[in-house]
Backbone bond lengths (Angstrom), bond angles and torsions (degrees), N, CA, C in turn:
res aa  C-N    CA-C-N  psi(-1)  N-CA   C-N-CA  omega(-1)  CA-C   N-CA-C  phi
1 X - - - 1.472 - - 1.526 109.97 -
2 X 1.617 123.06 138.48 1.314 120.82 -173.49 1.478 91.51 -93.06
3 X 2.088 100.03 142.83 1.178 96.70 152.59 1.312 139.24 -79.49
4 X 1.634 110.87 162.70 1.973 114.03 -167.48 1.479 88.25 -128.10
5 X 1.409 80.35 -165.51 1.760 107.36 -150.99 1.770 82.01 -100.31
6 X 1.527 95.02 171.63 2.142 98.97 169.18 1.558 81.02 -114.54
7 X 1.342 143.04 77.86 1.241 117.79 178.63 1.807 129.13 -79.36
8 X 1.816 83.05 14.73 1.657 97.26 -174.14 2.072 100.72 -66.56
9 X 1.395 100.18 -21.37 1.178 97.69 -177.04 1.437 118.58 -85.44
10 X 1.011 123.14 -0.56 1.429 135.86 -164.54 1.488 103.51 -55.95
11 X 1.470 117.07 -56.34 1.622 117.79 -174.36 1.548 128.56 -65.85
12 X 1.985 97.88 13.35 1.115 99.54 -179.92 1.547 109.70 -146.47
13 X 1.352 97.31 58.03 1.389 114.20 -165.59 1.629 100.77 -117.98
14 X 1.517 117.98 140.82 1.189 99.60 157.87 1.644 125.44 -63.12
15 X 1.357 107.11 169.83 1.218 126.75 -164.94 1.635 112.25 -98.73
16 X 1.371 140.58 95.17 1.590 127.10 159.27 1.270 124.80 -119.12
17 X 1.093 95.83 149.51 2.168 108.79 -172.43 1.163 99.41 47.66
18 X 1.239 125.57 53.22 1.704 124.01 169.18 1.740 107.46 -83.26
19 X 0.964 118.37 139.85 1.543 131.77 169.73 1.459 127.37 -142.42
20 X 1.550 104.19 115.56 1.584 107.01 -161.66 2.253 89.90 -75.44
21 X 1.477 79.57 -148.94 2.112 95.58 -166.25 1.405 99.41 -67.48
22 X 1.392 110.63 -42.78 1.656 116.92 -136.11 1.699 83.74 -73.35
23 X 1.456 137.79 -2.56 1.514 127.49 -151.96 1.549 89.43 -131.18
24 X 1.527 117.37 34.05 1.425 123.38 160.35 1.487 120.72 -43.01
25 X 1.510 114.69 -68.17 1.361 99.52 166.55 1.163 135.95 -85.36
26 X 1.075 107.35 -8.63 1.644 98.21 156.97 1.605 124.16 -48.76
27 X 1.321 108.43 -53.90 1.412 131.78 -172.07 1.990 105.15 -78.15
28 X 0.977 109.74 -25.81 1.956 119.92 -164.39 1.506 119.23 -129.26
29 X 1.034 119.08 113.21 1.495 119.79 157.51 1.780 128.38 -96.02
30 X 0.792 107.44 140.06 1.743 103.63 170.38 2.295 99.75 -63.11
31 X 2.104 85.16 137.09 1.485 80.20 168.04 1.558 104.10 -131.48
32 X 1.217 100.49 32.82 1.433 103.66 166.20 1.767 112.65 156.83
33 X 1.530 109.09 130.37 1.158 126.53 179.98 1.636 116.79 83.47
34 X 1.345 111.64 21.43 1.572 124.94 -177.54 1.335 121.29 -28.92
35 X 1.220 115.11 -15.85 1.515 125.40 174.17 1.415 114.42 -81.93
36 X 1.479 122.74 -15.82 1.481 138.92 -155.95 1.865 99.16 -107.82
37 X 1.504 101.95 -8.73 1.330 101.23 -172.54 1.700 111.93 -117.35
38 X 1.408 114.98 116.79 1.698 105.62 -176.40 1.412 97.69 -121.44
39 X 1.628 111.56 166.79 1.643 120.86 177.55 1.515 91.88 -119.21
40 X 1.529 103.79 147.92 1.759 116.61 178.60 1.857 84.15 -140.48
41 X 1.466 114.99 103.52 1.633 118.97 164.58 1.569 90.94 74.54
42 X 1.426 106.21 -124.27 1.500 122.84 -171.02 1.546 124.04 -89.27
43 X 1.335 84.18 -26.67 1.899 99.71 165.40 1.440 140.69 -88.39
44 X 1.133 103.48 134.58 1.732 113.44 -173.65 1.053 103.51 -107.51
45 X 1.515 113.05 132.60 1.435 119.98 167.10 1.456 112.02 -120.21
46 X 1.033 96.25 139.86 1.608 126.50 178.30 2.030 117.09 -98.34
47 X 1.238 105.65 107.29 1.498 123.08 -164.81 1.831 110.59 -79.10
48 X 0.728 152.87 156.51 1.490 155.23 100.47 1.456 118.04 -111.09
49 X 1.447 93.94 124.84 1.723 119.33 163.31 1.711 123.25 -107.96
50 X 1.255 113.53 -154.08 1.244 108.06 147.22 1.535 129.43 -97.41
51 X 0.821 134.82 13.13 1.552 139.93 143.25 1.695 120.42 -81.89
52 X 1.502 126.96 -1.97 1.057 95.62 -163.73 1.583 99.82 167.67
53 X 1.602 117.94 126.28 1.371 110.00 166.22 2.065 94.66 -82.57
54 X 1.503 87.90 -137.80 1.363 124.85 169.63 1.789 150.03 -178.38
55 X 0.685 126.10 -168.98 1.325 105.01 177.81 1.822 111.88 175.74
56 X 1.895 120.80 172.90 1.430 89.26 -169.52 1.709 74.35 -145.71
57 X 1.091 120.32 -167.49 1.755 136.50 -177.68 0.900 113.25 -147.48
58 X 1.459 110.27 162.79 1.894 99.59 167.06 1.354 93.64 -102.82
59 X 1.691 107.26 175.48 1.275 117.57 178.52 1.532 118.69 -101.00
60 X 0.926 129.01 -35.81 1.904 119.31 139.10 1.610 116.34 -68.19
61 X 1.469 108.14 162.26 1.206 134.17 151.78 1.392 117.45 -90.77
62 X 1.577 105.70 165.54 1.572 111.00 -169.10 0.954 98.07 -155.98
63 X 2.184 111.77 138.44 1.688 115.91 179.56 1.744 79.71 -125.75
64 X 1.822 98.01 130.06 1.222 115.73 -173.80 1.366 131.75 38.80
65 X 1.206 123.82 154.39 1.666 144.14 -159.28 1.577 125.16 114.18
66 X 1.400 112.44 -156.02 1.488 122.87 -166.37 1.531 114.92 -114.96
67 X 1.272 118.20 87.78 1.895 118.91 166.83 1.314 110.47 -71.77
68 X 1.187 116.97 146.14 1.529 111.95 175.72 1.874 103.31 -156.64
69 X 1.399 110.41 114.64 1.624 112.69 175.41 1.362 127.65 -115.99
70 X 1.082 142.35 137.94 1.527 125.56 -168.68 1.314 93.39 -114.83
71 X 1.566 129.89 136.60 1.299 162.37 -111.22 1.490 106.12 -163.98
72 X 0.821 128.26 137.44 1.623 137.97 139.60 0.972 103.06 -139.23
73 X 1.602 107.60 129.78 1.699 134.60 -175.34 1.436 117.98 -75.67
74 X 1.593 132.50 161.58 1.622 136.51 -175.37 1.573 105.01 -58.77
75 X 1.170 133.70 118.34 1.235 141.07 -169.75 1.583 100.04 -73.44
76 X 1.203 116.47 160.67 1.625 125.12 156.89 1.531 98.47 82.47
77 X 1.361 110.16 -138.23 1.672 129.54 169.16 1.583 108.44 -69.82
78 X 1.175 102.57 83.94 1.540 104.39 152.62 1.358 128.80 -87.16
79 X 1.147 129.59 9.26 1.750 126.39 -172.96 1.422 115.64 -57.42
80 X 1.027 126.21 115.62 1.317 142.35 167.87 1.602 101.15 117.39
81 X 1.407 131.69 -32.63 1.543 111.27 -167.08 1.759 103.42 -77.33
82 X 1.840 103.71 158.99 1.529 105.58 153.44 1.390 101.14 -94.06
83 X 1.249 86.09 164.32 2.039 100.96 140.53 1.746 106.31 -148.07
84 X 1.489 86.24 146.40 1.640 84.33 -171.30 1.440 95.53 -126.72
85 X 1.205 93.76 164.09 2.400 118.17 165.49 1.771 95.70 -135.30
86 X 1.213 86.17 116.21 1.890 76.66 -174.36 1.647 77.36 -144.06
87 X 1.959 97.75 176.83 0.981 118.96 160.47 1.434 119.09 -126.67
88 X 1.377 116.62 143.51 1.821 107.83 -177.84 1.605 119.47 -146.21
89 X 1.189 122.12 142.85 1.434 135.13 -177.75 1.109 98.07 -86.18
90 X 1.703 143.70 163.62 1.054 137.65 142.17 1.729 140.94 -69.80
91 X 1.311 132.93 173.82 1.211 122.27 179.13 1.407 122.93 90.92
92 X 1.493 104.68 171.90 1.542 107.35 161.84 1.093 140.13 -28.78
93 X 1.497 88.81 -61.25 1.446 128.20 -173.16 1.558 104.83 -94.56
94 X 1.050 112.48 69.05 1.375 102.84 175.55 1.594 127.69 -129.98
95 X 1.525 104.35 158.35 2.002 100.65 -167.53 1.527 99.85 -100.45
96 X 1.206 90.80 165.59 1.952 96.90 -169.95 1.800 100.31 -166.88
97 X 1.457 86.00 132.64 1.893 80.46 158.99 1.245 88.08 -132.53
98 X 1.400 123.32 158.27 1.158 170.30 157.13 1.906 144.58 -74.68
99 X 1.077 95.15 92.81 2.180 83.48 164.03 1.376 86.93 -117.64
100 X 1.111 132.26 110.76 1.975 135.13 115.70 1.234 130.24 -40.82
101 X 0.977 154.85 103.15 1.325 158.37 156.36 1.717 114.91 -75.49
102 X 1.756 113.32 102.65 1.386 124.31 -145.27 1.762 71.28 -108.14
103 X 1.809 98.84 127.45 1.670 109.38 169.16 1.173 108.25 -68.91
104 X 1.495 117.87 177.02 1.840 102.47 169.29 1.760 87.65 -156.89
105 X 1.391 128.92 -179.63 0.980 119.14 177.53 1.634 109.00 -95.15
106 X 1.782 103.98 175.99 1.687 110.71 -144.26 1.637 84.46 -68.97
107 X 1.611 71.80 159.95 2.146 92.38 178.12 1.583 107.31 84.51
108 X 1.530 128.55 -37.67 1.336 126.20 167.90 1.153 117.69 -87.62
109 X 1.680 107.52 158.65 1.113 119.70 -162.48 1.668 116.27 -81.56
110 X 1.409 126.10 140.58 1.640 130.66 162.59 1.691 91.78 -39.30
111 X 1.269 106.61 163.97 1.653 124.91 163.67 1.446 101.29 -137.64
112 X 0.834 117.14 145.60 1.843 126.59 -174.09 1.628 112.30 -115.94
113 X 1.060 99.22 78.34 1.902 98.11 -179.20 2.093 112.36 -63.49
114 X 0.565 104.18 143.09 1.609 112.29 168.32 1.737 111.26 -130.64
115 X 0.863 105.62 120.72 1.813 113.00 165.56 1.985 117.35 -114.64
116 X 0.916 119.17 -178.97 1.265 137.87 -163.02 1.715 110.74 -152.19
117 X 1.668 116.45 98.30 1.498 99.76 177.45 1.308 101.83 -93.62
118 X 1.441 131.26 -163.93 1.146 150.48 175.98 1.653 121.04 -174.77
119 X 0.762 119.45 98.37 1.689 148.99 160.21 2.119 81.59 68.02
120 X 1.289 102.63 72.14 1.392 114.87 -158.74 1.462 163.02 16.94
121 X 1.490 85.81 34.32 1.670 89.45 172.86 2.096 86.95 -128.10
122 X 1.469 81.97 143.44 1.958 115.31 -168.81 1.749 94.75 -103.96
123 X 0.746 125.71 -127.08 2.155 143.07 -158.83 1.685 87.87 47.76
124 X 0.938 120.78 57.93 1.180 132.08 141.20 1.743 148.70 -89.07
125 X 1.281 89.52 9.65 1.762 115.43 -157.34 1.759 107.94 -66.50
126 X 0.967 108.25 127.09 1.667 139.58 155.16 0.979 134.34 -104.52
127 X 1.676 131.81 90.48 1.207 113.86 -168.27 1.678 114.16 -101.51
128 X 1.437 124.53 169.80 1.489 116.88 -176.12 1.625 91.27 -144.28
129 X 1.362 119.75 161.34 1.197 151.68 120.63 1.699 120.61 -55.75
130 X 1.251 133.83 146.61 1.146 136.56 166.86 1.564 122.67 -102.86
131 X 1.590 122.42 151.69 1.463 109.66 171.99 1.080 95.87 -98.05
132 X 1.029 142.88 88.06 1.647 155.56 145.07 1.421 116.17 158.57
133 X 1.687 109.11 164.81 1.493 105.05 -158.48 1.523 107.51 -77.51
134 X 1.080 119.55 132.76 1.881 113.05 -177.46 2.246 109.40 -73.45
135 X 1.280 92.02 -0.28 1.517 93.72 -159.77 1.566 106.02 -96.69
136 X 1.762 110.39 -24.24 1.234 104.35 -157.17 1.886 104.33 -111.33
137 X 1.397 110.98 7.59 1.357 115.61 150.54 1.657 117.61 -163.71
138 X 1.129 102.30 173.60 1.334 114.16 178.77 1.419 107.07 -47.10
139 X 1.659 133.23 142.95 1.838 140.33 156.90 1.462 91.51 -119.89
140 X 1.867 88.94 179.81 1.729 88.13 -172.58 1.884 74.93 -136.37
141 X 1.106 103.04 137.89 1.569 117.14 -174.91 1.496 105.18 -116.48
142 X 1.162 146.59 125.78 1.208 151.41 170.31 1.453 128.94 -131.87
143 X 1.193 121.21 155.67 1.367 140.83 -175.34 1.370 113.63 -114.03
144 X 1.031 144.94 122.70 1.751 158.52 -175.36 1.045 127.60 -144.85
145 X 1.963 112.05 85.88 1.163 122.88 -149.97 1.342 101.60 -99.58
146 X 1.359 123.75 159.71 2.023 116.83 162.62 1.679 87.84 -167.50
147 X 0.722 100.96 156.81 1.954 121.82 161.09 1.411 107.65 -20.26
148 X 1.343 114.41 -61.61 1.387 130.62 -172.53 1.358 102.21 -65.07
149 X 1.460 145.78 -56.25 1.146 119.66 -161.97 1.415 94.86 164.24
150 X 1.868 105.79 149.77 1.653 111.29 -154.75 1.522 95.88 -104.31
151 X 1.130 124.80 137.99 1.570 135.28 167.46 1.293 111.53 -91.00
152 X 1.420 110.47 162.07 1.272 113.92 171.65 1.499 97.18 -151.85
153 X 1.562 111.67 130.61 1.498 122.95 -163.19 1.377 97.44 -128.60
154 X 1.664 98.48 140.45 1.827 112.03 161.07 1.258 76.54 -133.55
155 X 1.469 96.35 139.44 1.450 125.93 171.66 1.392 115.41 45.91
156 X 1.141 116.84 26.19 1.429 118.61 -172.64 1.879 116.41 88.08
157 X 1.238 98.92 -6.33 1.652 114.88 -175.46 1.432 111.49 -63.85
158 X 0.915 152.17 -127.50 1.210 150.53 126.63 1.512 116.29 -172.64
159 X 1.744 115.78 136.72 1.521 105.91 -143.23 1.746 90.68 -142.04
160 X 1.241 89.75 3.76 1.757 81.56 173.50 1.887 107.50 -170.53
161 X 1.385 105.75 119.71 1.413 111.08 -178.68 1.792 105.63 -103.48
162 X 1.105 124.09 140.05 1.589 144.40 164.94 1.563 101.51 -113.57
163 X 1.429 107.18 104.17 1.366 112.69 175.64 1.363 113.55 -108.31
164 X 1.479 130.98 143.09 1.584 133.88 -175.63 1.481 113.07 -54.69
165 X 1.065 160.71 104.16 1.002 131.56 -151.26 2.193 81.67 -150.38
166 X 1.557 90.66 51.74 1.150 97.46 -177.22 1.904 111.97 -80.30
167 X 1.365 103.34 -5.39 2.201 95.89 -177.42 1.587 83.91 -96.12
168 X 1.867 127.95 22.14 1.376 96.13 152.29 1.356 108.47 -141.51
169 X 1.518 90.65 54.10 1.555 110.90 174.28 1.578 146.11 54.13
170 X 1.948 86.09 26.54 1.490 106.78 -171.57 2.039 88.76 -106.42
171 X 1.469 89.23 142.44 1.544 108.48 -173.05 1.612 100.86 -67.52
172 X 1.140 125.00 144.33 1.792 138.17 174.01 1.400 117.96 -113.34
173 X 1.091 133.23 118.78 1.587 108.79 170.88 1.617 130.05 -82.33
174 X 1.656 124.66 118.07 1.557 114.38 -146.20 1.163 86.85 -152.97
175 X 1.522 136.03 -8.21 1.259 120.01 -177.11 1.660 110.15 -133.35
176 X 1.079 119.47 11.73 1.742 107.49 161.28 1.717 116.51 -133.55
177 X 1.278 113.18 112.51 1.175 132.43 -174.11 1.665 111.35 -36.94
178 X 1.119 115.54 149.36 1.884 99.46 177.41 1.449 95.49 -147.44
179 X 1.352 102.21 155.88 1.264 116.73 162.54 1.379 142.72 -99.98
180 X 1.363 142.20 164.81 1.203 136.42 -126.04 1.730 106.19 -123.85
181 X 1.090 113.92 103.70 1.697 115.19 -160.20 1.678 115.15 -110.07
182 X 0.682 123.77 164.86 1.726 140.43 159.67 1.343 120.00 -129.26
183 X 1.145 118.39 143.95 1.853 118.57 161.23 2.057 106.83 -168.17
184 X 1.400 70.61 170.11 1.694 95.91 -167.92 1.727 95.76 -116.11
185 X 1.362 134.32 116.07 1.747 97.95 164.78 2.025 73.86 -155.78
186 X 1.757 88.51 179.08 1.567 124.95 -178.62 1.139 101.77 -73.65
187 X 0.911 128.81 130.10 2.005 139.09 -179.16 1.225 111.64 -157.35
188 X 1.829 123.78 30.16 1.468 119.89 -171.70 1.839 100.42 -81.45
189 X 1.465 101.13 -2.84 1.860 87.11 163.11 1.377 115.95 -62.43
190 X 1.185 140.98 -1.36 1.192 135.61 -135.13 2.100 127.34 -177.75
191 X 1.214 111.33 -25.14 1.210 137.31 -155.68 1.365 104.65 -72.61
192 X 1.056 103.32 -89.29 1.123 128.79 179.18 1.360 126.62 -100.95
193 X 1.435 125.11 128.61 1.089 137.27 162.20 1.964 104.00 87.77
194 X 1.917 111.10 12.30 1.627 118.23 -146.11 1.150 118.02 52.88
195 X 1.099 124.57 29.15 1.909 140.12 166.36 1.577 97.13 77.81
196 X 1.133 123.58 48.76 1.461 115.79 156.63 1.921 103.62 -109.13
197 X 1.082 121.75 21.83 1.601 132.44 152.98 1.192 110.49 -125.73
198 X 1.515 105.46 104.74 1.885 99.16 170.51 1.717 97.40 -90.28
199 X 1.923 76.11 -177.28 1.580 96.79 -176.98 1.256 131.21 -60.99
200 X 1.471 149.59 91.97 1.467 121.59 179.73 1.186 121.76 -69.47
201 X 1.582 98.74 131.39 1.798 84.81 -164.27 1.545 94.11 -92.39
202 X 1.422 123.94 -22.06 1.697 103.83 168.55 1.440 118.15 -18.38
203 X 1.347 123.52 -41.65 1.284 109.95 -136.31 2.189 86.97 -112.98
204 X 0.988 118.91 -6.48 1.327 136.47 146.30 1.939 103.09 -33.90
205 X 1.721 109.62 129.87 1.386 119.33 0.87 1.503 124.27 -62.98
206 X 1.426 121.16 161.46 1.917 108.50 153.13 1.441 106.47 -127.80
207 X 1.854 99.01 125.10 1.111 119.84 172.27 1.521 116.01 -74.98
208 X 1.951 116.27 158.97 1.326 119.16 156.17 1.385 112.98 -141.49
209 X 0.705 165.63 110.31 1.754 164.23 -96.39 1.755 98.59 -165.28
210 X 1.311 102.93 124.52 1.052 114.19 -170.41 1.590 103.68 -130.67
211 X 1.495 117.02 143.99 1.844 122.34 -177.21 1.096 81.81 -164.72
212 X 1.743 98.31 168.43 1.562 129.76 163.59 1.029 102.87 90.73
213 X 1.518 133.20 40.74 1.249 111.00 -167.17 1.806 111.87 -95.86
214 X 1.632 106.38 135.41 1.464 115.94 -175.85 1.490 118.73 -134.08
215 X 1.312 105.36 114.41 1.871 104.84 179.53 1.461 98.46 -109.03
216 X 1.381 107.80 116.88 1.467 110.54 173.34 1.990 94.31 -121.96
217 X 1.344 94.87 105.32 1.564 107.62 -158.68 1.857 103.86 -160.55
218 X 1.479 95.20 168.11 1.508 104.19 171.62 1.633 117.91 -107.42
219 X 1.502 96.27 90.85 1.416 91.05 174.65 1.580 119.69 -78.11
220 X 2.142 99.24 140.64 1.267 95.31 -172.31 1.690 82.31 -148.28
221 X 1.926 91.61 150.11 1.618 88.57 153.48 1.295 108.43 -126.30
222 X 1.012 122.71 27.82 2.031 124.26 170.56 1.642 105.68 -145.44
223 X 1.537 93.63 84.50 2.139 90.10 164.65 1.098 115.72 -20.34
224 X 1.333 100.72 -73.31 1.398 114.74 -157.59 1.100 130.00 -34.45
225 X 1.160 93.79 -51.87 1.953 120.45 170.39 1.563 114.38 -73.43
226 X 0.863 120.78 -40.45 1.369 134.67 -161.36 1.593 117.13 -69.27
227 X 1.518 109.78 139.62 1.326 117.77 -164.64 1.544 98.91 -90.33
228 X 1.510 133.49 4.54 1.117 143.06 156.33 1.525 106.08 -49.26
229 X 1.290 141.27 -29.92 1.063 116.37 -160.13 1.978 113.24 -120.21
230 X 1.582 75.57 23.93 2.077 79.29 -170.96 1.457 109.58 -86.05
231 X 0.965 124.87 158.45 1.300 120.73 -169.71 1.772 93.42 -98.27
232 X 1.511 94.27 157.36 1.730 119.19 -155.05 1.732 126.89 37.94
233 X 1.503 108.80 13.65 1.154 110.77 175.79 1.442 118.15 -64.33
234 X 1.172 133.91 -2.65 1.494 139.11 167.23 1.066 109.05 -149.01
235 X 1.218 114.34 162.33 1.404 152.91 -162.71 1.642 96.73 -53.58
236 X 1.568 127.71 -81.26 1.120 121.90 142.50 1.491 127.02 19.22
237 X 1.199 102.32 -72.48 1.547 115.41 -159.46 1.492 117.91 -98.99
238 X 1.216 107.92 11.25 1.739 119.69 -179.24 1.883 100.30 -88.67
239 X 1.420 93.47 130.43 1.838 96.24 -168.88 1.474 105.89 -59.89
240 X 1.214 120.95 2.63 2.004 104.29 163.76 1.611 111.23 -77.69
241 X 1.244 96.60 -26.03 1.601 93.73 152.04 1.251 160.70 -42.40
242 X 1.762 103.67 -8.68 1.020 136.17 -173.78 1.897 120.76 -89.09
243 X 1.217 80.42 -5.14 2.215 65.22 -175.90 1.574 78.98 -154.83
244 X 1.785 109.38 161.76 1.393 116.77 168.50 1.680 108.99 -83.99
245 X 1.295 107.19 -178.94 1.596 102.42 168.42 1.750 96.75 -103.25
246 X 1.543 98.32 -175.27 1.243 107.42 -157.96 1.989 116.07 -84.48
247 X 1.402 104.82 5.86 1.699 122.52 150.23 1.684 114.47 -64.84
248 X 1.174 93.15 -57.23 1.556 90.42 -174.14 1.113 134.28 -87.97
249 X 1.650 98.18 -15.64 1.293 108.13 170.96 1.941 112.36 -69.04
250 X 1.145 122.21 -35.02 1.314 162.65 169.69 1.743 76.49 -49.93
251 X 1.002 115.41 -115.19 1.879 119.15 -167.86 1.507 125.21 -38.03
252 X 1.649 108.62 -16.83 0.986 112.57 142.12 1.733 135.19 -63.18
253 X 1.139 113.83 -49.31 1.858 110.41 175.73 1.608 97.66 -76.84
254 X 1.575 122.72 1.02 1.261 96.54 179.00 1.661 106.52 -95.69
255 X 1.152 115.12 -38.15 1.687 125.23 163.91 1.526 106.39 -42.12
256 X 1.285 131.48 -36.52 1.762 126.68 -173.81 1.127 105.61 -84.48
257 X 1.677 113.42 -19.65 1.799 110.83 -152.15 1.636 98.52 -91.60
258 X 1.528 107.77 -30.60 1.365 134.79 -167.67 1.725 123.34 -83.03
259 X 1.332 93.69 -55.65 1.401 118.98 -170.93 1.600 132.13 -122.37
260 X 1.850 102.53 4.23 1.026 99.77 -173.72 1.920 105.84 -81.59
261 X 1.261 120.30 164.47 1.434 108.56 173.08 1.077 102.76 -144.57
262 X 1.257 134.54 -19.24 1.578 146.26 176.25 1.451 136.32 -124.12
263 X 1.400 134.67 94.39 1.761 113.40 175.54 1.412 108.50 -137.04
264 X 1.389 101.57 136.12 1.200 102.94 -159.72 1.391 113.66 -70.94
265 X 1.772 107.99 -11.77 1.659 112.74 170.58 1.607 111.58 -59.13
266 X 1.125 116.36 -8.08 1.291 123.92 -177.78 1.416 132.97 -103.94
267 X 1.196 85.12 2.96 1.712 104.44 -166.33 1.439 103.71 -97.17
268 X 1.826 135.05 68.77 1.187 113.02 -158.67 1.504 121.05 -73.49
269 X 1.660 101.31 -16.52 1.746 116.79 -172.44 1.846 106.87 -77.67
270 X 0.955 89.11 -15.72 1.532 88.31 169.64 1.534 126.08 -64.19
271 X 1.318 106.60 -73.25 1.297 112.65 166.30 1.653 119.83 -76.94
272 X 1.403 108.89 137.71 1.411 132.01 137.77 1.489 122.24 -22.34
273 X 1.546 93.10 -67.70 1.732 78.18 170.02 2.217 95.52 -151.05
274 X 1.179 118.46 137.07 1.241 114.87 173.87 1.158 136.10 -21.47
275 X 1.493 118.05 117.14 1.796 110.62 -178.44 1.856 101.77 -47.19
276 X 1.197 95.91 161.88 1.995 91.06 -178.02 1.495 93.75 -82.54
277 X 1.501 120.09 -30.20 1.872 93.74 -163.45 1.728 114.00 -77.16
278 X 1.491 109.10 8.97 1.362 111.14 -173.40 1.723 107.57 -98.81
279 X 1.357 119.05 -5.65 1.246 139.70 -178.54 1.227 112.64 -74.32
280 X 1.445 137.96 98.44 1.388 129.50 -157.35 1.317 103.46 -89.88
């Protein structure tokens, strides 16, 4: 059994380096196509045309804690665009988790891929369906990282656990800080449908509007030094942290039973021989 989060405790956690919407730039820069990106109030929208996705960063890095962004997805015909909320380290070698949001055409449903890199190689993919439309209001998508094992939250739900399951020799990511990204771009090689639906760009621009943004995390830019990496120094990282209670665990088998459509633990023709963290 993989370990989970207790995230029943979450609402009673202290609070650090938290930052609500209104502290966008403080917290975000554009890292490409800055012209493609405008703010209306609290919301940022993120453009693709044919000239150009986009995308934004944060300006620290962070080793472990809670990201959380609220999203509304490209309305109408999305087939072929992403939009992502990810997190990323730099380099070769670099760790990353992932939500994609794969467009599809009108009347079908978004699919929500999630991956997991590690000191840079990903085939980590999970894909989901959602119970509600991602296009026609705001969700809050989150990341909830600790030693023990990475969450992945809609609405506070939780639909996919990455547990350390490093004493059986599957790699974890725990030691390079990453930063906190968004983007919009063209991916009809691939997106949707395995790229047998490209993009119409008629129906270009496609928006994704992003608010709420909250890093309740340990920002650091020197491991080494850094009190980011002590054990029980946050809220996060205190061993009740380690398993959900029996609600979420509960909405968890109901999200896999319901909505799962993809895991790569399941995929035996894929691999050669089994990733180890899928080895129960």
């Amino acid at each position: 059994m993989p370990t989970l989060f207790l995230v029943a405790l979450m609402a009673l956690a202290v609070v650090h380096n938290s930052a609500m919407s209104d502290d966008f730039n403080q917290l975000f820069q554009p890292n490409w196509s800055p012209d493609h990106i405008s703010t209306e109030g609290d919301q940022i929208k993120l453009t693709l045309d044919t000239i150009s996705g986009c995308g934004f960063e944060s300006k620290k890095k962070y080793l472990f804690g809670k990201v959380s962004m609220q999203v509304k997805l490209v309305e109408g015909d999305s087939a072929g665009t992403v939009t992502a909320l990810y997190m990323a380290s730099e380099g070769l070698n670099h760790d990353e988790l992932d939500f994609e949001f794969l467009g599809n055409v009108s009347g079908e449903p978004y699919l929500v891929q999630t991956n997991v890199y590690v000191n840079g190689t990903g085939n980590r993919e999970q894909r989901h369906t959602l119970w509600f439309d991602p296009t026609a209001a705001f969700h809050t998508y989150s990341f909830l990282w600790n030693r023990y094992s990475i969450l992945f939250l809609v609405d506070e739900i939780p639909i996919r656990v990455f547990a350390n399951k490093e004493e059986n020799g599957a790699p974890y990511p725990k030691t390079q800080a990453m930063g906190v990204q968004g983007s919009v771009w063209n991916a009809d090689d691939w997106a949707t449908q395995g790229g047998r639906v490209k993009t119409n760009w008629s129906h270009a621009p496609f928006v994704s509007t992003f608010r709420g943004f909250e890093i309740d995390a340990c920002e650091t830019d020197d491991i080494a030094s850094s009190k980011c990496g002590r054990v029980g120094e946050f809220w996060w990282d205190k061993p009740r942290m380690s398993g959900l209670n029996r609600h979420k665990s509960h909405q968890l088998k109901w999200v896999r039973r319901r909505h799962l459509v993809y895991d790569y633990c399941m995929d035996s023709g894929r691999f050669y021989e089994m990733p180890r963290e899928c080895i129960v």
